[in-house]
C-alpha positions in Angstrom: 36.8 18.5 25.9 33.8 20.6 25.2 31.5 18.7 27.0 34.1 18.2 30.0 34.2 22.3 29.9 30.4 22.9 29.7 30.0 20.7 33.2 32.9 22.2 35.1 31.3 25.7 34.2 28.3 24.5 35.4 30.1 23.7 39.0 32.0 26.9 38.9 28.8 28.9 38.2 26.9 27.3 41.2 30.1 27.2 43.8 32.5 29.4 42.9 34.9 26.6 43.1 38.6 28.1 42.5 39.6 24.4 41.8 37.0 24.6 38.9 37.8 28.1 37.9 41.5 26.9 37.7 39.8 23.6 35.0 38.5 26.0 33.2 41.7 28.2 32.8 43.6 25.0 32.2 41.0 24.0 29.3 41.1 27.7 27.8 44.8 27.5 27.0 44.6 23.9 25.3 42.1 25.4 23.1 44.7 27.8 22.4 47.1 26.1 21.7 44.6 24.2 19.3 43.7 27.7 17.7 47.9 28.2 16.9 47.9 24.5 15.3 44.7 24.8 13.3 46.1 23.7 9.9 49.3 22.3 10.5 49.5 18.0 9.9 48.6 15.6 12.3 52.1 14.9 13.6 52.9 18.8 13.9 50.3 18.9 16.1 50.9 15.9 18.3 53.8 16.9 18.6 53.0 20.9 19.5 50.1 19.5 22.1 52.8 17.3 23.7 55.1 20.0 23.8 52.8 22.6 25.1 50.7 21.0 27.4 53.3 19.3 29.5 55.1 22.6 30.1 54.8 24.1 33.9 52.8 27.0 34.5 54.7 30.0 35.5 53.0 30.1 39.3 51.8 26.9 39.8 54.9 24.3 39.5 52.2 21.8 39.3 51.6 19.8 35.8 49.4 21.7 33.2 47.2 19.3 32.9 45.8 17.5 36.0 46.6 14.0 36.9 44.3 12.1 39.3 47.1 12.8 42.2 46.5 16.9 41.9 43.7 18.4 43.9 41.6 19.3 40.6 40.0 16.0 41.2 39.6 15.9 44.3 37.2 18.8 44.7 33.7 17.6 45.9 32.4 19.5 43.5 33.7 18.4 40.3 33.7 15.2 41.5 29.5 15.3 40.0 31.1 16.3 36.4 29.9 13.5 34.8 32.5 10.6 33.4 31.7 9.8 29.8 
C-alpha cells in the first residue's frame, strides 16, 4: 500500500487530481485503522479491516475502497500509477 500511495502522491502533486487527492484520503484512513489494530491477533484484525473498510463514507455513498467500476480508476492520471 505504501508504494501504491507514494505513486498516487506523485500524480496528485503534478495534477491536482481530486480523484487522486480522494486515493489518498481513502489510503490515510486504512492506515488508521491499522494504527487502532496494531497489536491485536491476526483474526481481530481481519476481522476489524473487513469491518471498517467496507463501511460507507458519510458524503460519498460510494464503497470505501475503490472497485474497478468507481471513477478512482478511471482517471487518466492514475491510470500511469504503476501495477505491481
Amino acid at each position: 500500500m505504501a508504494q501504491a500511495r507514494r505513486e498516487l502522491f506523485k500524480v496528485y502533486d503534478s495534477t491536482k487530481s481530486p480523484i487522486a487527492e480522494e486515493a489518498l484520503r481513502r489510503i490515510g484512513e486504512l492506515y488508521a485503522i491499522e494504527a487502532v489494530i496494531k497489536g491485536q491477533s491476526p483474526e481481530q484484525r481481519c476481522v476489524a479491516r473487513q469491518a471498517q473498510s467496507k463501511r460507507k463514507h458519510p458524503v460519498n455513498p460510494a464503497p470505501f475502497l475503490a472497485t474497478e467500476q468507481t471513477p478512482l480508476l478511471a482517471e487518466p492520471a492514475l491510470r500511469r500509477v504503476r501495477r505491481r
